[in-house]
C-alpha positions as CSV (number, residue, x, y, z in Angstrom):
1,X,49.9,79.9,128.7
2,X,51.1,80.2,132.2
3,X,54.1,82.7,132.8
4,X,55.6,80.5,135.6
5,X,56.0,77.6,133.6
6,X,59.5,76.9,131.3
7,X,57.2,76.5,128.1
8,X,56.1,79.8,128.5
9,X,59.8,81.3,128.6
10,X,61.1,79.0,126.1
11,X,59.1,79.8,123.6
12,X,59.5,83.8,124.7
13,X,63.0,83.7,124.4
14,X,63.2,81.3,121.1
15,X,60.9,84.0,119.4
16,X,62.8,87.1,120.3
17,X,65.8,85.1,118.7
18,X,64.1,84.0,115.7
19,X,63.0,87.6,115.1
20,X,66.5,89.4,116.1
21,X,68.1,86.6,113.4
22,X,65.1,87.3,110.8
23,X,65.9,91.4,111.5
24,X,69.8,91.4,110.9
25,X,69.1,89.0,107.6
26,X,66.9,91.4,106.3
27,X,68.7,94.8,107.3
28,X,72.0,93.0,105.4
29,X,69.8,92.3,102.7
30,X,68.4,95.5,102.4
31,X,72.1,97.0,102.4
32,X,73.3,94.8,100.0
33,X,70.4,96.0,97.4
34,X,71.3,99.3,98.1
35,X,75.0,99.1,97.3
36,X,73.9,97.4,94.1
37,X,71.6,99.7,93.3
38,X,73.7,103.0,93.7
39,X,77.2,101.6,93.7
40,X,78.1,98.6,91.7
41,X,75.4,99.5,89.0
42,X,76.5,102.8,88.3
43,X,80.2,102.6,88.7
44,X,81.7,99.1,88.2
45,X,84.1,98.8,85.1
46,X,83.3,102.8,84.3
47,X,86.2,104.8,83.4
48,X,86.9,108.5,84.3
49,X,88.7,110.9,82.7
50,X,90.0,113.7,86.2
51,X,90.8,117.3,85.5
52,X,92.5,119.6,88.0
53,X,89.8,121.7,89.4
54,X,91.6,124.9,88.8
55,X,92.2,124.0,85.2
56,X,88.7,121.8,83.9
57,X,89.3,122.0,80.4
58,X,92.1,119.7,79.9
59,X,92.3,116.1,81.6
60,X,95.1,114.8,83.7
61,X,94.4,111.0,84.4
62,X,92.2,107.6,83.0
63,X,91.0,106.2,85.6
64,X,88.8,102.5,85.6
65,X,86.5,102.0,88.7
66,X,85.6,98.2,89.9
67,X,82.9,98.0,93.0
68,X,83.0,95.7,95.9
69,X,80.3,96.0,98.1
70,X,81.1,99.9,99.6
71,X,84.3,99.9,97.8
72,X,84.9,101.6,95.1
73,X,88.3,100.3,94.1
74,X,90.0,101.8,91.2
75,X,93.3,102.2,89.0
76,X,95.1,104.8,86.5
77,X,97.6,106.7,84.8
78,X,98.7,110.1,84.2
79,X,98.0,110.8,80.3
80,X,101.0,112.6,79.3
81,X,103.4,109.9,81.1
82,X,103.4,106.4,82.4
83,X,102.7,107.3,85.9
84,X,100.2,104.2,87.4
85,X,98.2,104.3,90.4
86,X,96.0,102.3,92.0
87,X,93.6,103.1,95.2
88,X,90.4,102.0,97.0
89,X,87.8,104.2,98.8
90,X,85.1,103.1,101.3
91,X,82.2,104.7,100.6
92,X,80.4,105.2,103.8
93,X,77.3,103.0,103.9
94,X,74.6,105.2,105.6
95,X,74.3,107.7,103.2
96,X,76.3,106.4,99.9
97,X,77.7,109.4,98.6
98,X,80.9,110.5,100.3
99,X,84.0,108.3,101.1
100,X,87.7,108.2,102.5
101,X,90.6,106.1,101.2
102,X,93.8,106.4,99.8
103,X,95.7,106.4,96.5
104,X,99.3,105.3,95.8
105,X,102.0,105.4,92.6
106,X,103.7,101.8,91.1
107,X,106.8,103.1,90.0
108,X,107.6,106.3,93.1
109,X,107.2,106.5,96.4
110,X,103.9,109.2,96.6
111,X,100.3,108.5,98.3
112,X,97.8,110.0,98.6
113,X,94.7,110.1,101.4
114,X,91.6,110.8,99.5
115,X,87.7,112.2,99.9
116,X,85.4,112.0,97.8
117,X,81.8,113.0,97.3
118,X,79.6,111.5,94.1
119,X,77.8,114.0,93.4
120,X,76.1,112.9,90.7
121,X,75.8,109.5,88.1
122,X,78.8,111.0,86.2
123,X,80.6,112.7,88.2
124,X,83.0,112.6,91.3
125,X,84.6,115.5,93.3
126,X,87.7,114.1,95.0
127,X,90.2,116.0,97.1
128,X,93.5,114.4,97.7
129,X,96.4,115.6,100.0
130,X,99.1,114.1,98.1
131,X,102.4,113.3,100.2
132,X,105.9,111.9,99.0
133,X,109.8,112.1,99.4
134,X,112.4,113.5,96.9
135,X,116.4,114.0,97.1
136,X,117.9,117.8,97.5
137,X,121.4,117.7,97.4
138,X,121.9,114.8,99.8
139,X,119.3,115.8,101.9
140,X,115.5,113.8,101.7
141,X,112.9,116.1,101.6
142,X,109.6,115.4,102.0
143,X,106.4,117.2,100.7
144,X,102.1,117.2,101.1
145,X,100.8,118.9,98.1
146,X,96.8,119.4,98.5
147,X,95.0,118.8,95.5
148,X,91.3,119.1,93.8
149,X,90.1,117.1,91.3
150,X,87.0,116.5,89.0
151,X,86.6,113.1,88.4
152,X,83.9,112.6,84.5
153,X,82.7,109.4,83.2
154,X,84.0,108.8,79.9
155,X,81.0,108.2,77.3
């Protein structure tokens, strides 16, 4: 072919578009395997039980993980009262083991920002600043309480 003719360039540029459009559709494809793979078939519809870090012996919450795509969204309660939450992390998609996201309560006014690292198929390390508001004598104070917790799939 002759480079100074339009063929030549039409069918240049045509073919580094097919294959930039056949390289994106495999690269999402190949991501969406992976999340399958170590996301949504691990995790989806498991339930957790969380102990405090400093005390791993007795548990604090239930918690029931669904996955959508890098999300791990998920909902609980506090075991010895009807305290609900409900939260979401993004798991971060290169490596697919550590996250950010946030937590907050149905019935107060407290959230939480979260971390997390999976560290392994049953278990989750999470560390949560939690931050909320309560009445002193008039007076609204508010309040960031850092906490640690273990997060252990229920079997």
């Amino acid at each position: 072919m002759n480079p100074l003719t339009c063929d030549f360039w039409w069918s240049a540029i045509s073919g580094m578009v097919g294959n930039s459009i056949f390289t994106l559709i495999l690269i999402f494809v190949i991501q969406k395997i992976r999340y399958w793979s170590k996301l949504r078939c691990k995790f989806h519809n498991v339930q957790f039980k969380t102990y405090w870090k400093r005390f791993p012996a007795d548990a604090v919450h239930i918690v029931t993980c669904k996955v959508k795509s890098n999300r791990i969204l998920f909902s609980g309660h506090r075991l010895d009262s009807n305290d609900i939450f409900n939260g979401e992390v993004i798991i971060n998609p290169i490596n697919l083991k550590m996250g950010e996201g946030f937590h907050s309560h149905t019935k107060s006014d407290g959230f939480a920002f979260i971390r997390i690292i999976i560290e392994d198929d049953d278990t989750f390390l999470v560390e949560s600043s939690y931050v909320g508001a309560k009445k002193e004598h008039e007076l609204i104070k508010g309040f960031d309480v850092p906490q640690a917790f273990i997060w252990k799939r229920v079997r």
